[in-house]
RODRENLO-899439 format. One line per field, with one value per residue (C-alpha): residue number from 1; residue in one letter; x negated, y negated, z negated. Coordinates in steps of 0.25 Angstrom, whole numbers, padded with zeros to 4 digits, always signed. Layout:
N
nr	[NUM	...]
rest	[A	...]
east	[X	...]
north	[Y	...]
up	[Z	...]
END
This chain:
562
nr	[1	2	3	4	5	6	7	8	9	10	11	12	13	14	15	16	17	18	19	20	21	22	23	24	25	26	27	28	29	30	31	32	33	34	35	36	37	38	39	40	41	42	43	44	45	46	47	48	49	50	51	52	53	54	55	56	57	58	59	60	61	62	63	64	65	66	67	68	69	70	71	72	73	74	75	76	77	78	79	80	81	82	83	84	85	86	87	88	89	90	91	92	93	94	95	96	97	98	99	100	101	102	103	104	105	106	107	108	109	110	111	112	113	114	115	116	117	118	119	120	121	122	123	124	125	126	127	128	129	130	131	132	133	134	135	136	137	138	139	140	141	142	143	144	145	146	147	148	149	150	151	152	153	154	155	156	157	158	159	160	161	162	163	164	165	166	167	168	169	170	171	172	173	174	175	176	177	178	179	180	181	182	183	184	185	186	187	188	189	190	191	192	193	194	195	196	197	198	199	200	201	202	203	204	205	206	207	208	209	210	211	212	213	214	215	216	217	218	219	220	221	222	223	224	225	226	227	228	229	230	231	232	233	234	235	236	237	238	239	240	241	242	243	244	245	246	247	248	249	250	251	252	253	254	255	256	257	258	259	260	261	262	263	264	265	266	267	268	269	270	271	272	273	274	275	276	277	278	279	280	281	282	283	284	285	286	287	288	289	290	291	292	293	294	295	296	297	298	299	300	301	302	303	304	305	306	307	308	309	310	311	312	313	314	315	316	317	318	319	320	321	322	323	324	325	326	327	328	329	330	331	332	333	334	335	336	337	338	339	340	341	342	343	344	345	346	347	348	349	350	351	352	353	354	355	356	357	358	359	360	361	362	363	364	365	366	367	368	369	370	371	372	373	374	375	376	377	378	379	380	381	382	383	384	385	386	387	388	389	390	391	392	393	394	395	396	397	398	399	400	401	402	403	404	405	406	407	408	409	410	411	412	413	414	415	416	417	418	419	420	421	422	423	424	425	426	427	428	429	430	431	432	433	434	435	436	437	438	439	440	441	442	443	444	445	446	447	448	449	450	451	452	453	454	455	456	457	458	459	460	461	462	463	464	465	466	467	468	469	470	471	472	473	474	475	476	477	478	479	480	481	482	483	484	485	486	487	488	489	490	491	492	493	494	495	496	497	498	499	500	501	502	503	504	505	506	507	508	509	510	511	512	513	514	515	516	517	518	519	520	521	522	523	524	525	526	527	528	529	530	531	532	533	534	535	536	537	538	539	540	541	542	543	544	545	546	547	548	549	550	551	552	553	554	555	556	557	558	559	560	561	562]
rest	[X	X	X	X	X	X	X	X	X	X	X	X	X	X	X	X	X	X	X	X	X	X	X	X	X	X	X	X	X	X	X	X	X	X	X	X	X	X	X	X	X	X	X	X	X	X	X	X	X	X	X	X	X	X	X	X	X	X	X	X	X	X	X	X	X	X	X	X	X	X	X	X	X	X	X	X	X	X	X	X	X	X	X	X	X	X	X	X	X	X	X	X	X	X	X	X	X	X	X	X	X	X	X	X	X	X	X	X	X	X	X	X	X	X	X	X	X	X	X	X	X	X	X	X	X	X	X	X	X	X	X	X	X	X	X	X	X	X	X	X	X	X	X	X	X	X	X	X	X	X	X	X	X	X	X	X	X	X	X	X	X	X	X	X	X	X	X	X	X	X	X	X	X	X	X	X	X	X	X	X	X	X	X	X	X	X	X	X	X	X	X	X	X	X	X	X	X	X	X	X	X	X	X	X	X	X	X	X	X	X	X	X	X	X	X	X	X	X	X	X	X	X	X	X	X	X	X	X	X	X	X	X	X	X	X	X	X	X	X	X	X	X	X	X	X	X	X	X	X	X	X	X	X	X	X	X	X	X	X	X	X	X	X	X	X	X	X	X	X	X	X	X	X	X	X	X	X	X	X	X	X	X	X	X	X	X	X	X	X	X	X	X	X	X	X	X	X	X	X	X	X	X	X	X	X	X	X	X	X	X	X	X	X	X	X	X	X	X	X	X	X	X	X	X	X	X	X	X	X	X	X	X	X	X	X	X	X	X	X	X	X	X	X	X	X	X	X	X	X	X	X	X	X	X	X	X	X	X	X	X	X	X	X	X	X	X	X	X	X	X	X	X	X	X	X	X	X	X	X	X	X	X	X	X	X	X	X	X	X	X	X	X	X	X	X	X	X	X	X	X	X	X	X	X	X	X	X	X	X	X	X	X	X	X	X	X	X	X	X	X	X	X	X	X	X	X	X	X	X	X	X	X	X	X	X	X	X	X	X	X	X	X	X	X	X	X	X	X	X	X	X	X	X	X	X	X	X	X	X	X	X	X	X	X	X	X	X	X	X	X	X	X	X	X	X	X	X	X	X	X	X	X	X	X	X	X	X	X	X	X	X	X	X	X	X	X	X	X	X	X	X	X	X	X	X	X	X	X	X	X	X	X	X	X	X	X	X	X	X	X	X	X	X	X	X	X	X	X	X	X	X	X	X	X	X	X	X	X	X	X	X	X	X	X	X	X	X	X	X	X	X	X	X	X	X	X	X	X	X	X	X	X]
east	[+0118	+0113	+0103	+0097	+0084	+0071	+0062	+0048	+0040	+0052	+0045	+0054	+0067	+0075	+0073	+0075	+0090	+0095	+0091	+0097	+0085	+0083	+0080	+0075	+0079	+0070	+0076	+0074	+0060	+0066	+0073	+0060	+0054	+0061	+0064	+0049	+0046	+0031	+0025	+0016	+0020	+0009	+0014	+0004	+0008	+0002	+0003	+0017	+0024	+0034	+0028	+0032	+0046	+0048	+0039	+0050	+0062	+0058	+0056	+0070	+0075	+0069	+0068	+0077	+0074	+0075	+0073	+0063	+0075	+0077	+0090	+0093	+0091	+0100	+0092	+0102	+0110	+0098	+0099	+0114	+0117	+0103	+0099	+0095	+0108	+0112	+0098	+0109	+0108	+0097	+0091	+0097	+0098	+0083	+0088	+0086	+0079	+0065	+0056	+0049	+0032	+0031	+0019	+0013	-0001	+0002	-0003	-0014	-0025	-0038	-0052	-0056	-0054	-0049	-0040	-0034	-0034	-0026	-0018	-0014	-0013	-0001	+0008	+0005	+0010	+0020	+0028	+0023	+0033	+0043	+0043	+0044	+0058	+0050	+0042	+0057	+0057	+0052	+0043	+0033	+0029	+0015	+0014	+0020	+0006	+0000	+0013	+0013	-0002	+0000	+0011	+0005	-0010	-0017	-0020	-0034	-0036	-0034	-0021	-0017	-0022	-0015	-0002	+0005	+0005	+0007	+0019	+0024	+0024	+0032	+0041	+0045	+0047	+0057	+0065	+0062	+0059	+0046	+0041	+0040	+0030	+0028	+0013	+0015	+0002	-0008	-0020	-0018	-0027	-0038	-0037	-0041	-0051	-0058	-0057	-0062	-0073	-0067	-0061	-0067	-0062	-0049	-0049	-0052	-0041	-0030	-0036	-0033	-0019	-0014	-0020	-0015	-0003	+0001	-0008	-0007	+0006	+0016	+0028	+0028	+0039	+0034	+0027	+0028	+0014	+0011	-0002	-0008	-0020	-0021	-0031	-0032	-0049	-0050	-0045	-0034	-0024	-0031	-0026	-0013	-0008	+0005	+0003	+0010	+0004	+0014	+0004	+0009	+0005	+0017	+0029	+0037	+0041	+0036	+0049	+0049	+0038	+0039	+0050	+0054	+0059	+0074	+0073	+0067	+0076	+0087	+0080	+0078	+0092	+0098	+0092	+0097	+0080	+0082	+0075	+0062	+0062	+0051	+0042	+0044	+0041	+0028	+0022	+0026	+0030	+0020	+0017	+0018	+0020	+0022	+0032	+0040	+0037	+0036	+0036	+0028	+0039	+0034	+0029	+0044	+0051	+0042	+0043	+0059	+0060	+0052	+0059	+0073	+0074	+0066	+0069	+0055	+0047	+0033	+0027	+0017	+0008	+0016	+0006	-0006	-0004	-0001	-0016	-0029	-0031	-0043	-0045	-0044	-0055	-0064	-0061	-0065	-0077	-0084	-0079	-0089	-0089	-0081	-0070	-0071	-0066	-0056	-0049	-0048	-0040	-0032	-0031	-0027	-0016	-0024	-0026	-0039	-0040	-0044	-0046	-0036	-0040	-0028	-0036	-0044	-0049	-0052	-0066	-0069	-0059	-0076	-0082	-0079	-0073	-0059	-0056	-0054	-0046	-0038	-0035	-0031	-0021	-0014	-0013	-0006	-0015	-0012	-0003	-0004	-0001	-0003	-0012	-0018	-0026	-0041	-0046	-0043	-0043	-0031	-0034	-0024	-0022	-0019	-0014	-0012	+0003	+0008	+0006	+0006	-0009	-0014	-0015	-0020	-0032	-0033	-0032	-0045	-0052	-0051	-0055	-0067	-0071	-0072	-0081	-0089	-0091	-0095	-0107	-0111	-0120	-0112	-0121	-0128	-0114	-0111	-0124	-0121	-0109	-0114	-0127	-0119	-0126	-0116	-0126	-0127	-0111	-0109	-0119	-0113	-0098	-0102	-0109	-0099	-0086	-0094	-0094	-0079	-0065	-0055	-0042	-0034	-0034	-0046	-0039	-0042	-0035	-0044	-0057	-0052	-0049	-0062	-0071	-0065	-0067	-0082	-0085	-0076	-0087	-0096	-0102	-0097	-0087	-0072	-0067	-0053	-0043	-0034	-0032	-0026	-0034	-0033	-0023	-0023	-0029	-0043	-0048	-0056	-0065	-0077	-0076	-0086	-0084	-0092	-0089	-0105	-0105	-0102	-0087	-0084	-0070	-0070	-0061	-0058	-0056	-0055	-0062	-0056	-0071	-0084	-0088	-0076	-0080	-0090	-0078	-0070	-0078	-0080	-0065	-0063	-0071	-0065	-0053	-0057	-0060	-0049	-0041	-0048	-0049	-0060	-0052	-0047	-0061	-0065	-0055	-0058	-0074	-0079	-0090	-0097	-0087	-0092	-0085	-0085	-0078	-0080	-0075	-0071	-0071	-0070	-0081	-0091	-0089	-0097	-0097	-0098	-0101	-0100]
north	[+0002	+0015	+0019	+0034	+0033	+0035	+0046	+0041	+0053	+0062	+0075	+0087	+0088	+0093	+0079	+0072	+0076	+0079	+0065	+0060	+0052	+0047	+0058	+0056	+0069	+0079	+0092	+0094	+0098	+0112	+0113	+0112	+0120	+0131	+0131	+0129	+0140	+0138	+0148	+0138	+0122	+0115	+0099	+0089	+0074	+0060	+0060	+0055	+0058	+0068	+0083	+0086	+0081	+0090	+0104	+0102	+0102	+0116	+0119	+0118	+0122	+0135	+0141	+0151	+0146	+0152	+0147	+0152	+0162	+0165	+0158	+0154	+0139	+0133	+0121	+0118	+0109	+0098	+0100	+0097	+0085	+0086	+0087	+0102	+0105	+0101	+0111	+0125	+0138	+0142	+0132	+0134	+0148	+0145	+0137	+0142	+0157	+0158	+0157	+0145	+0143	+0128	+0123	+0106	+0103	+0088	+0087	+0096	+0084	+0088	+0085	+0098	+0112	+0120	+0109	+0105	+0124	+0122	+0113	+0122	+0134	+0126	+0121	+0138	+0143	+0134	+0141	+0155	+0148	+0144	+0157	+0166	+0172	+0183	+0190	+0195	+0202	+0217	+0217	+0208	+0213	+0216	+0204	+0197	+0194	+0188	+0181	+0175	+0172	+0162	+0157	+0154	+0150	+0162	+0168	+0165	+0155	+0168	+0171	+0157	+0156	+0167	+0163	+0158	+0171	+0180	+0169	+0173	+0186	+0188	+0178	+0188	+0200	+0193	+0184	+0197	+0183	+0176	+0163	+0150	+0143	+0127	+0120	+0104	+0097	+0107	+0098	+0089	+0101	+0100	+0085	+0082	+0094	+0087	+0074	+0080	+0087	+0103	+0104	+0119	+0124	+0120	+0123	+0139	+0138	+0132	+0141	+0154	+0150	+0146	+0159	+0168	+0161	+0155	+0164	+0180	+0177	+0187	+0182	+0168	+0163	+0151	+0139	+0124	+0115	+0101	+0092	+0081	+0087	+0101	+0108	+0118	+0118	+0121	+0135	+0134	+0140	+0148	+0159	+0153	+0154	+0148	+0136	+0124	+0110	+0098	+0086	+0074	+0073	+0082	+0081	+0093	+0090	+0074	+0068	+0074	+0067	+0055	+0045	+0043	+0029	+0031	+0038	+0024	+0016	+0024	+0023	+0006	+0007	+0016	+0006	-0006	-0009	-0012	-0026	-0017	-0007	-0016	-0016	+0000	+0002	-0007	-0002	+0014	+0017	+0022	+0036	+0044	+0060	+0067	+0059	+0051	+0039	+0040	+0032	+0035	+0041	+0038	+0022	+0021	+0025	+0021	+0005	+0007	+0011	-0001	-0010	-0006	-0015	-0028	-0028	-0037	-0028	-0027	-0015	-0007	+0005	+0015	+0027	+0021	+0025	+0038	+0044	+0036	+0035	+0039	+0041	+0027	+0023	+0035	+0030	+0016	+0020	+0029	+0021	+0019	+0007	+0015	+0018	+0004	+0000	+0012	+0005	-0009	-0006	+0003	-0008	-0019	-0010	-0002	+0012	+0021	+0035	+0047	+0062	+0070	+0082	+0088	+0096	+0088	+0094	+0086	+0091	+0085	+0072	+0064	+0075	+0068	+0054	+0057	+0066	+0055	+0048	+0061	+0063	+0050	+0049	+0064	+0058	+0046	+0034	+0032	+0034	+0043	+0032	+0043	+0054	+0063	+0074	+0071	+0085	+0094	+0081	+0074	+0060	+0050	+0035	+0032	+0018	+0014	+0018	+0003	-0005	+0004	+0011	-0002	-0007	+0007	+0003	-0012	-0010	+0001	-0006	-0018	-0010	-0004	-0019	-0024	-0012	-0013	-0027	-0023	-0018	-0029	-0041	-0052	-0061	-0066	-0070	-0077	-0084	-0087	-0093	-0103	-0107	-0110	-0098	-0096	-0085	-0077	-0079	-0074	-0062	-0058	-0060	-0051	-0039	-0038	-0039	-0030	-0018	-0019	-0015	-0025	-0021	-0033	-0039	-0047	-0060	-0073	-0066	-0056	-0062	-0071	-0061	-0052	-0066	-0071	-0057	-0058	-0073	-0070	-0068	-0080	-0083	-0095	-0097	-0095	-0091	-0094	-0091	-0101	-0111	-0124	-0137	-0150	-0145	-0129	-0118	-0113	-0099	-0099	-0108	-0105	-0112	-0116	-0113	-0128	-0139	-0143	-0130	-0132	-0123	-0119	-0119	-0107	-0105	-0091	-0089	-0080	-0079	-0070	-0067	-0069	-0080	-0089	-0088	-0098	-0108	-0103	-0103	-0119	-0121	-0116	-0126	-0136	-0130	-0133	-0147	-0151	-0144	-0148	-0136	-0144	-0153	-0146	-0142	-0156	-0162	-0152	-0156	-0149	-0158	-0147	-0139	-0134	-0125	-0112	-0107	-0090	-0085	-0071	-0061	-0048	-0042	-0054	-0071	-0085	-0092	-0108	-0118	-0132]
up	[-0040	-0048	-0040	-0041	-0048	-0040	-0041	-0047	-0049	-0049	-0040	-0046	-0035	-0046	-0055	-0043	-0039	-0053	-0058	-0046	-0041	-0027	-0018	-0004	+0001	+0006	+0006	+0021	+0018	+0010	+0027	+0034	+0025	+0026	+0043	+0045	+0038	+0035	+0024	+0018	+0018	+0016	+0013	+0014	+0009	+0001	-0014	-0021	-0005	-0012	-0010	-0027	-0026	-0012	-0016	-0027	-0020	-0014	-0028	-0030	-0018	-0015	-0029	-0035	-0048	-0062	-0076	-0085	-0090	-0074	-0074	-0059	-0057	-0044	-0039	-0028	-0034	-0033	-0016	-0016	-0007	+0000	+0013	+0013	+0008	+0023	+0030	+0031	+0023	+0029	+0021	+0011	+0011	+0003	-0010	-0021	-0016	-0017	-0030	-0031	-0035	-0038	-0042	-0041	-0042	-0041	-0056	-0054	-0058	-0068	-0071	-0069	-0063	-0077	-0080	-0064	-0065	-0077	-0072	-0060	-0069	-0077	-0064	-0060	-0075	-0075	-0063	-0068	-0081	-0072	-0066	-0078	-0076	-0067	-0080	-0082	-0068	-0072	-0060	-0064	-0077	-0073	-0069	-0081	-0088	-0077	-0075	-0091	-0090	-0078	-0085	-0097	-0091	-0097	-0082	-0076	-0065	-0056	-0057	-0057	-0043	-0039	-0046	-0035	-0029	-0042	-0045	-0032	-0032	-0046	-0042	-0030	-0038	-0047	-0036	-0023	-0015	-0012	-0019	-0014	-0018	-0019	-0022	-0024	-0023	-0021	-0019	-0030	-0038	-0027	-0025	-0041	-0042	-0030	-0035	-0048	-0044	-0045	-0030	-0028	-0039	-0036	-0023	-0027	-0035	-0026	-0015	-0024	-0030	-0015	-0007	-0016	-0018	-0001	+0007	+0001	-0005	+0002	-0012	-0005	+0003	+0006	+0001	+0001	-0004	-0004	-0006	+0000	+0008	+0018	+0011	+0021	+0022	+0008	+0010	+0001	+0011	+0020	+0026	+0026	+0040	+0037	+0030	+0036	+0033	+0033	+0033	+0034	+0048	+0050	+0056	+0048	+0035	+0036	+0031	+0017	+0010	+0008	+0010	+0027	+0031	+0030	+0016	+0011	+0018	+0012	-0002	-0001	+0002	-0008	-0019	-0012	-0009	+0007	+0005	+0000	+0011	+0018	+0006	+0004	+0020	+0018	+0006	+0007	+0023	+0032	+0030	+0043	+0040	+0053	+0061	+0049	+0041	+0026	+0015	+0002	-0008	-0020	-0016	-0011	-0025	-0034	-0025	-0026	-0038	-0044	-0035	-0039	-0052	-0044	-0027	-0029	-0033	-0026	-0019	-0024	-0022	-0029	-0023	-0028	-0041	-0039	-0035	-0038	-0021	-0024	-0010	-0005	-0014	-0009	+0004	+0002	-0006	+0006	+0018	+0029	+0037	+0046	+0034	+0031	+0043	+0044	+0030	+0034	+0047	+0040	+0030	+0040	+0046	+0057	+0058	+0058	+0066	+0058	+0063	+0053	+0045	+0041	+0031	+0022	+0010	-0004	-0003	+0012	+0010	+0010	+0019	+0033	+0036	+0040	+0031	+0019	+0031	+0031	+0016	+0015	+0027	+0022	+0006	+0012	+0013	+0030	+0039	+0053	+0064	+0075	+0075	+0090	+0094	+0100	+0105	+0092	+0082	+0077	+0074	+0066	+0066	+0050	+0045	+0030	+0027	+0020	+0010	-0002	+0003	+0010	-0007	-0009	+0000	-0004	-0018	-0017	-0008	-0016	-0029	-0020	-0017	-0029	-0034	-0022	-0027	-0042	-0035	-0027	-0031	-0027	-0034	-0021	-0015	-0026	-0025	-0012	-0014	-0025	-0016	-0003	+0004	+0015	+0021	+0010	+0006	+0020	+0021	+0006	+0011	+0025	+0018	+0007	+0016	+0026	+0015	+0010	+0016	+0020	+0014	+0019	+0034	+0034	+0031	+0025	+0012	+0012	+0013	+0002	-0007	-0004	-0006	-0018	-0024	-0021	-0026	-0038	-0050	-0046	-0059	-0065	-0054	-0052	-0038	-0035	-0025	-0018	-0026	-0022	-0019	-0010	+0001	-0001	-0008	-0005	-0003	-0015	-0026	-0032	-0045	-0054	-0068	-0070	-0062	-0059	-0050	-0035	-0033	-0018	-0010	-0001	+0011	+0020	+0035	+0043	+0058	+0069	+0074	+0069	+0077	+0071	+0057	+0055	+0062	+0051	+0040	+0044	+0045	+0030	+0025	+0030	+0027	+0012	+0015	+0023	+0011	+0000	-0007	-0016	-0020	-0033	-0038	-0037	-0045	-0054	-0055	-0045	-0039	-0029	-0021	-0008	+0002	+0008	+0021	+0026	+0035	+0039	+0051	+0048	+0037	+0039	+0036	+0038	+0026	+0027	+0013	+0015]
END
């Protein structure tokens, strides 16, 4: 079958319908839109969830467009076929009217403030160069320098934070109809300067360029701006009374970001992928926004379209690599024993409560415990399970999503274990394990499992995994993982490099309380006896072998040698 191609990092509309791409269609929005009428929409959504791809569909739907020679450009030949063609003329009485003020801060990312200002003041010039047509309109030739100075980058930082409204305002003296303006990703810029150490500075300016431009501007029709946070406590939108804020904890507009369940069932189908429609549900289902599940668009295509060419292929976690989840590591580096406690339930499959903040700000994300709770929840690292109102205070049950975060979380935490580990003297352990001091082996074991985070159900697996990790680098010994000998495979061998050195068999169990651990620690080693795990290191030369049984319950352990 000649299947359409899939759209891998396609986010301009008109690429994705004249190249024919697979489009999940979300036209609808450009309905709601306009019947709920807000002044200010405010859209708030995760990283990669499809907010560029939809800013850039109004682009093209509401703009009477021009070339730079102001030649009339018809956009709606890429709409024909689509569900808003179906909304009614009311609806579509707005194609194709209104001059359009479109500007994407997704790659607003520098070091430093001139340069992250710069990169602002290019995404602004470059409208002012797509707008240029209007230096012919007699009625704007005393604003024609100021015009061409923006355009070209000469004008100072002040009149770039007022642009959007100077912009504005030409382009409603050329067209006689007020602007639209579109703003993709407007805290990407505040995210890096925070991140980067210049968040006031950028916070002045984003202040200036939207007051100017969405509270005093009497030359706007209407805007639409997406982001991933409300930033409303930073003052960049104040005074504007009507703004309307679609988190995704709402109910209007929450099918058109992201993927809903019957559009991915329709797409494992189309590309004949139904066998794999488990695997996609597993890996990228699981995000709530308002009342409808959603998948994670990108995770989805990126899956299918690696998957195309070999039905076999494994799943990954495609929306790792689009940030440095950064945050996920922040978390784990300052968790309480409280935070501890909240990540491994979450990690087992529970859920945790938090109070929500619907208006986190960068600069508060560390100030109170919830609020890192709250970033990370409205960039897309839980799910909402339920959410209620105690006195004046919404609370929220959140759960990891699927599969895709849960190695998000494993894969730091384990980076963060084995840096923990760097700074830790595991010399007496080791010295322990080689002198036969269960004591010490067990009081080591207890206070080093006590400080980390369980990232798996606290099986036998992974008390195996974390134990061979922290006996690994015994000087002069080689530890290995279930190797076979006599009548199965042993948990682990500690082998000596020289075969006059006593090597050691060691077993794992697991107890359901305390009090059962010391009976289980006894059973594993005669487990190793009755299966004579020794058997291969003594037709290997090995003269002293002895034996370790530990048992687990939780963070703590018996340790028995025989």
């Amino acid at each position: 079958m000649n299947y359409r191609p899939l759209p891998i990092g396609i986010s301009d509309f008109a690429e994705m319908i004249e190249k024919e791409y697979y489009y999940v269609d979300k036209t609808p929005m450009i309905r709601d839109l306009l019947q709920i009428k807000s002044k200010i929409t405010l859209f708030t959504r995760p990283r990669r969830f499809g907010k560029t791809l939809n800013m850039s569909m109004l682009k093209y739907y509401f703009e009477d467009d021009k070339d730079r020679q102001g030649n009339k450009r018809d956009w709606s030949y890429l709409f024909k076929g689509l569900k808003i063609m179906d909304a009614g003329e009311a609806i579509l009485s707005h194609m194709g009217q209104y001059p359009v003020i479109y500007l994407t801060f997704k790659d607003a990312k520098r070091q430093d403030y001139e340069t992250s200002y710069l990169g602002i003041a290019d995404v602004i010039a470059y409208e002012f160069q797509r707008h240029a047509f209007v230096l012919d309109c007699p009625e704007l030739s005393e604003k024609k320098e100021k015009y061409k100075e923006i355009m070209t980058e000469k004008a100072v930082e002040r009149d770039y934070a007022k642009s959007i409204l100077f912009l504005s305002q030409c382009l409603e003296t050329y067209y006689g109809k007020k602007a639209v303006v579109i703003i993709d990703e407007y805290d990407v810029p505040l995210e890096n300067s925070f991140t980067c150490g210049f968040y006031k500075e950028m916070i002045n300016f984003i202040r200036a360029l939207f007051e100017s431009g969405l509270k005093d501007n009497t030359s706007l029709e209407f805007a639409a701006i997406t982001g991933c946070l409300r930033i409303s406590k930073e003052s960049i939108f104040t005074g504007l009374n009507n703004l309307s804020i679609v988190s995704i904890r709402s109910e209007n507009f929450d099918e058109y970001f992201g993927f809903k369940v019957d559009e991915v069932e329709q797409m494992c189908h189309y590309y004949d992928m139904d066998d794999q429609y488990k695997t996609v549900k597993d890996w990228y289902n699981g995000y709530t926004f308002g009342q409808t599940d959603i998948y994670n668009p990108w995770s989805v295509i990126t899956y299918m379209n690696d998957a195309l060419p070999n039905k076999n292929w494994l799943p990954m976690s495609y929306w790792a690599n689009t940030s440095s989840n950064s945050i996920v590591k922040t978390l784990i580096d300052q968790a309480d024993d409280e935070d501890k406690a909240k990540i491994e339930r979450l990690l087992a499959g529970e859920t945790i409560e938090v109070q929500i903040h619907e208006d986190i700000t960068y600069n508060e994300i560390y100030d109170e415990g919830d609020n890192l709770w709250n970033f990370m929840f409205f960039t897309g690292y839980f799910r909402k399970i339920r959410e209620w109102m105690t006195g004046t205070t919404i609370y929220a049950e959140l759960a990891i999503p699927n599969k895709e975060v849960q190695y998000i979380f494993e894969q730091k935490i384990q980076k963060w274990f084995r840096e923990q580990l760097k700074g830790r003297n595991m010399q007496l352990l080791h010295n322990a394990v080689l002198s036969k001091d269960c004591a010490t082996m067990e009081e080591e074991l207890n206070d080093i499992f006590e400080e980390t985070i369980s990232y798996m159900d606290q099986n036998e697996y992974y008390y195996h995994g974390m134990t061979a990790g922290l006996l690994t680098g015994i000087k002069g010994y080689i530890v290995l993982s279930n190797r076979e000998g006599g009548k199965g495979r042993s948990d682990l061998l500690i082998k000596p490099i020289r075969r006059s050195r006593e090597a050691f068999v060691v077993e794992f169990k697991v107890a359901k309380d305390i009090d059962e651990m010391d009976q289980k620690a006894d059973e594993a080693i005669r487990q190793i006896e009755d299966k004579q795990y020794d058997m291969d290191l003594k037709n290997d030369g090995y003269k002293y072998v002895s034996y370790y049984g530990i048992a687990f319950c939780g963070k703590e352990c018996a340790v028995h040698c025989k």
